[in-house]
N, C-alpha and C positions, 0 to 999 in steps of 0.2 A: 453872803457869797461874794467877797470881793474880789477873788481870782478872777469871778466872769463879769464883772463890772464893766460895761461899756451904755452908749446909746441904746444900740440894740435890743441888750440882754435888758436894760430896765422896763424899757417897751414892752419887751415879753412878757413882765413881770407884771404888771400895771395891767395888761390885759388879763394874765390869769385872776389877778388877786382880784377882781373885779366880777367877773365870772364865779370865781370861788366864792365870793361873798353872796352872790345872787343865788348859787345853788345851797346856800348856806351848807358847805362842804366842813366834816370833823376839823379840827385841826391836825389831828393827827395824821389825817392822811395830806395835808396840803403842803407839809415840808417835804414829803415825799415825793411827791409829782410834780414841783420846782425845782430842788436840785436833782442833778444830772447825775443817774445812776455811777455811770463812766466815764473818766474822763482820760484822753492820752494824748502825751504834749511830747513832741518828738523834733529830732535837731538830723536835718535831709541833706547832706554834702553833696556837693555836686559839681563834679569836673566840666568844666562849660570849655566849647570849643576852644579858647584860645587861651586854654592850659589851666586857666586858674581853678580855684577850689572857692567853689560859693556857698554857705550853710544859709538852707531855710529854715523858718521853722512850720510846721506840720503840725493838723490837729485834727482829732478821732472823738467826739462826744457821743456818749448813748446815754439818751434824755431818760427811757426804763422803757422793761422787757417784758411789761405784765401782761401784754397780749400775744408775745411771740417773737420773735428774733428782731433787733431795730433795722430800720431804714431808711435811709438817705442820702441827698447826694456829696459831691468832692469839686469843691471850687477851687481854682486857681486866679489870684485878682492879689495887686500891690497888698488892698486895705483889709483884708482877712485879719480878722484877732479872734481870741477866745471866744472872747464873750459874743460876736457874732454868731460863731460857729454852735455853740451854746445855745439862741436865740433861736436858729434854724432848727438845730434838732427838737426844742420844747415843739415850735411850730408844727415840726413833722408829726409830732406826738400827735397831737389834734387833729391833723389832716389826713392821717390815716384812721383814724378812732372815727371821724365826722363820714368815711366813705366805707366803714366797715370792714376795713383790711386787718388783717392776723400781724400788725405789726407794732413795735415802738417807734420812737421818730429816732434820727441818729444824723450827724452832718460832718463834715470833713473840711477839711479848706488847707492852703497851703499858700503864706504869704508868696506871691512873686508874681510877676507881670510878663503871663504866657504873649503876649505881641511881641513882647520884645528875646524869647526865647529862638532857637533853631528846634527842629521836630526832635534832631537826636538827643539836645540837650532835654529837652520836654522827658524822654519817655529814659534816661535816666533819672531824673525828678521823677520820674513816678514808680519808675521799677523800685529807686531804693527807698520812699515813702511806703508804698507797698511792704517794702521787709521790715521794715520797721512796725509795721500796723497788726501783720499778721499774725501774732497769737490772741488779735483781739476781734478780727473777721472773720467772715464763714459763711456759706451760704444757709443755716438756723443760728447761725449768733449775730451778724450785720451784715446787711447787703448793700454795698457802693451802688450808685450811679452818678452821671453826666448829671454838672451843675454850669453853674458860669464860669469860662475859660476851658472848661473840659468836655468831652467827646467821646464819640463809641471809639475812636481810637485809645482815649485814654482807658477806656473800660479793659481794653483787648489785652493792653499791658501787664494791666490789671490780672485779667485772669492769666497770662500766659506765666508770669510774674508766679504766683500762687502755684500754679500747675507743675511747673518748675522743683519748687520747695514738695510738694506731697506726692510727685510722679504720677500722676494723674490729673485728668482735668474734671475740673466741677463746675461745669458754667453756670449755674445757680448763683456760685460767688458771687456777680454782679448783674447789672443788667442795664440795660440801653446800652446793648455791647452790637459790635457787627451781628447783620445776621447769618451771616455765615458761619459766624461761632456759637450759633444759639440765639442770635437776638430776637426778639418778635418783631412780628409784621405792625407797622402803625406806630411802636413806640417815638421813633422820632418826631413824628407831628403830633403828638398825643396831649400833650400840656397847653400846644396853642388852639388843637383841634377842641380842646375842652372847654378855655376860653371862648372861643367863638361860638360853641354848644351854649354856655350860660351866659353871654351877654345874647345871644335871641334870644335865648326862654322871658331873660329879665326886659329885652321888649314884646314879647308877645305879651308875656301881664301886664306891662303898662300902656299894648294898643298900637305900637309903633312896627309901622310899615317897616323890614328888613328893606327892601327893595328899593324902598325911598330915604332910607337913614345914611349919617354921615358915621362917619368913625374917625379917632386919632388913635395912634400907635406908639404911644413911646419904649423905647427898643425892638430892633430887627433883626435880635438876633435868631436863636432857634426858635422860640416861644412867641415872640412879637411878629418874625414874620409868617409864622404857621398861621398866627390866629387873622392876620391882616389877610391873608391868602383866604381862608377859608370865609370871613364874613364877605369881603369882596365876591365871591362864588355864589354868596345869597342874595348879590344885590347893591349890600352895602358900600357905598363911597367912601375911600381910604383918605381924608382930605389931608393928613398931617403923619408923619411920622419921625421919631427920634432917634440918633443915637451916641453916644455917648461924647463926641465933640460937637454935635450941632445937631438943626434938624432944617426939614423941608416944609412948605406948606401951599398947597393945589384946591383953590376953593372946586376946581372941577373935577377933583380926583388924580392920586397919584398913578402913575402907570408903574406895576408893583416890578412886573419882570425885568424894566429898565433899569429902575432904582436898586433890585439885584444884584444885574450885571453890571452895575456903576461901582457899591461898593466890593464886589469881588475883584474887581479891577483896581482898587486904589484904596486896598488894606483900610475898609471899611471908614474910608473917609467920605463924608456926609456931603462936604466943600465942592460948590462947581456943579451941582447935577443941575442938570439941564430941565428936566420937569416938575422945578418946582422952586419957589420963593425962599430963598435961607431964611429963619428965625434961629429963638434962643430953644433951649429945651423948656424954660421958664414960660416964656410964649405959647410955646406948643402943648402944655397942660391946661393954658385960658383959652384956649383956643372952643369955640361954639360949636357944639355935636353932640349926637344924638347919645356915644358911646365914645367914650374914653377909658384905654385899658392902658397901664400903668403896668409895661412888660420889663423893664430893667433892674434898675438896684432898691434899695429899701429907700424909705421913708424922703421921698419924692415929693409928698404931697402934706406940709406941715401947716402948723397955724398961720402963714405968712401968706399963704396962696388957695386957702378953701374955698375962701367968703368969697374968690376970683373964680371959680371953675364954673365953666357954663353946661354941662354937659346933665344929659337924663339919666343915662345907666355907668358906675362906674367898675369896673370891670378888674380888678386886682391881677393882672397874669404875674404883677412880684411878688416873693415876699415881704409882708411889714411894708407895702410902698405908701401909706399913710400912717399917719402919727397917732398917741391918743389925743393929742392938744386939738388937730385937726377932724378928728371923730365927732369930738364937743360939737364943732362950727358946722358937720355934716347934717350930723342930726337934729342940732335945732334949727335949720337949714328946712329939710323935711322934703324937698325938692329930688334929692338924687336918688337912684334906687344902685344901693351900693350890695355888689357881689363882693363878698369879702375871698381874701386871698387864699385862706384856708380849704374854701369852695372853691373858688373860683380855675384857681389853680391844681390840682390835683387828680387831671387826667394823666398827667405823667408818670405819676407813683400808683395810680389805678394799673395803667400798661405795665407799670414796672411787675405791679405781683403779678399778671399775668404771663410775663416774659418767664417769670422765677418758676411758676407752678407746671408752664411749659416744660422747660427746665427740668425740673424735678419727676414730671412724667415721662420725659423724651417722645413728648406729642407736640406737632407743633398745629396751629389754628392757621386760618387764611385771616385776610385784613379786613376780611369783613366779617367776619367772627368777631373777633378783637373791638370794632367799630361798635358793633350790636353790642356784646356783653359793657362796652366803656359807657356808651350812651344812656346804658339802663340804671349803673352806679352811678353817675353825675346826674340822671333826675330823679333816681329814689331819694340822694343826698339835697336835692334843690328841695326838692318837698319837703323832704324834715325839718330844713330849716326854713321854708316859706311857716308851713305849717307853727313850728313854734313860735315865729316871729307875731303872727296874727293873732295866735293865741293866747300870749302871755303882753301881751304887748311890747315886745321888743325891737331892737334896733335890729338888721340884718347880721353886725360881726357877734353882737354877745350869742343873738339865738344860734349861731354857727359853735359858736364855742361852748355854748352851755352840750351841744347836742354832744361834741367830741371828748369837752374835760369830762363831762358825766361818765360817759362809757368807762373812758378810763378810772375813775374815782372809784367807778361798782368792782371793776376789774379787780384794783388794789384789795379794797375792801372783803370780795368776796374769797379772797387768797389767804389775807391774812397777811402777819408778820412774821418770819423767820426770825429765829427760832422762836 
């Protein structure tokens, strides 16, 4: 598969084949559930305010459909490639298999560097991404949401984009869209709310006082600072946070609302805040605490800086934000109690299908609905995988993924082959 050959995609690869080999899975069906059912690679013109004509390039992977339409989210960021895009949608696969949802995984991404964008030019980029994508979206063939660089605004596009083309609207299309247009209640903080849900579980089993725990945060954005907001609300002391040019660090606790309105005010520049000690990001993953969640870009956390991490629960709110080289050093480590990303993360894409089946019913729930039904999938999911992990003796990521490639393995299997 050398079209999707990057870091990434090997990572992904390396993890399944790994899994596959421990569920001693057919062969037959394991080249089937590595490559990516669909793939679409598309070229995004885009008139930019100051006249010129800029081409992106655009990408639409759906990883397979054996449980029911794919799903996942639409990045915008410089370093978008295939084979990332590729990597996330396999990941999706599992993350929604591991939580029980009627989905495939599926991801999106679109090289370019929304900071440096205007809003108009943005939702050009996305309207004409959008026409380009659409005979291969749907609200039962793939559902978009908000990833990194993108938003319920970019969602709204999205559906308005679509609504456009079919004279009608189907807000199913997407989801982490406004609520106005159908969004549901919670989905916004739903992926950091989830994190913060499962690094307490993973200290109450290891005994660790919330109340009296530290925490580090690296990334603040949607995700990093949901989940820094909401374990602070338990207790938790936020001592460090990152983001993508620098970070803070407050052995007495960051003051989360200030550090908010700091970077709101100065285009998410980290530089100069007042409440707290500048470090490196590098720094601020060796940094000593109780919980460390790893909320930004992938593979953060490599063989260079494991054997360095001081922390109890490690807490994955990114994708891929560890290595497998660094996996090695964890577990024979035996010290961290690591929530893997597939778990860890995937309150967002829980709310997502909930937004969707909203959607599809034209009912909508309150946010405490949503909160109740989210809470009860991220600990039926924690158990399956506590549960497998004790009992087979395994590490916390395979038993996560043995639990999600299975499902999908029986899925393939019990379908058969066409024709």
């Amino acid at each position: 598969m050398q079209e999707y050959d990057s870091p990434m995609f090997r990572m992904a690869c390396q993890q399944f084949d790994r899994v596959a080999d421990y569920l001693a899975l057919p062969q037959e069906v394991r080249g089937r559930m590595k490559q990516p059912k669909r793939t679409l690679i598309v070229s995004v013109p885009v008139r930019m305010d100051d006249g010129r004509v800029v081409v992106f390039p655009g990408y639409r992977v759906q990883h397979h459909l054996s449980l029911g339409p794919t799903k996942g989210g639409l990045r915008y960021h410089p370093d978008v490639t295939l084979g990332e895009v590729a990597a996330l949608a396999m990941w999706m696969s599992w993350k929604c298999a591991l939580a029980g949802l009627p989905y495939g995984g599926a991801k999106g991404g679109i090289a370019c560097d929304p900071r440096k964008m205007s809003l108009r030019e943005l939702e050009r980029l996305t309207r004409r991404f959008t026409q380009e994508v659409i005979p291969l979206i749907g609200g039962h063939v793939d559902v978009m949401a908000p990833d990194v660089g993108t938003n319920e605004q970019t969602m709204a596009w999205i559906l308005d984009t679509c609504a456009m083309r079919e004279g009608e609207a189907r807000p199913e299309i997407v989801t982490g869209k406004p609520i106005s247009l159908g969004g549901s209640l919670g989905r916004r903080e739903a992926t950091g709310r989830g994190v913060a849900f499962l690094a307490n579980r993973a200290m109450d089993t290891l005994g660790i006082d919330a109340a009296k725990a530290t925490a580090v945060v690296q990334g603040f954005g949607n995700v990093g600072s949901h989940a820094a907001l909401v374990l602070a609300r338990h207790g938790t002391k936020i001592i460090g946070v990152g983001v993508q040019d620098g970070a803070v660090y407050n052995p007495n606790g960051l003051d989360l609302a200030a550090l908010d309105s700091h970077l709101r005010a100065n285009n998410h520049d980290i530089a100069n805040f007042p409440g707290g000690e500048p470090i490196t990001n590098e720094q601020l993953l060796e940094l000593k605490c109780d919980v460390l969640a790893p909320c930004a870009l992938e593979r953060a956390i490599t063989e260079k800086n494991a054997a360095r991490l001081k922390c109890r629960v490690l807490a994955e709110g990114a994708n891929g934000p560890t290595t497998p080289e660094a996996d090695k050093i964890i577990e024979e480590r035996g010290d961290i109690f690591v929530v893997p990303d597939i778990l860890c993360n995937c309150g967002g894409v829980v709310v997502s299908y909930f937004e969707w089946v909203q959607n599809l019913q034209s009912f909508s729930w309150t946010e405490a609905e949503v909160n109740d039904k989210l809470y009860r999938i991220l600990e039926q999911a924690f158990a399956a995988v506590m549960h497998r992990a004790k009992r087979e003796k395994l590490s916390h990521r395979l038993a996560a993924l043995a639990v999600g490639v299975q499902r999908v393995a029986d899925a393939k299997l019990q379908r058969g082959l066409f024709p």
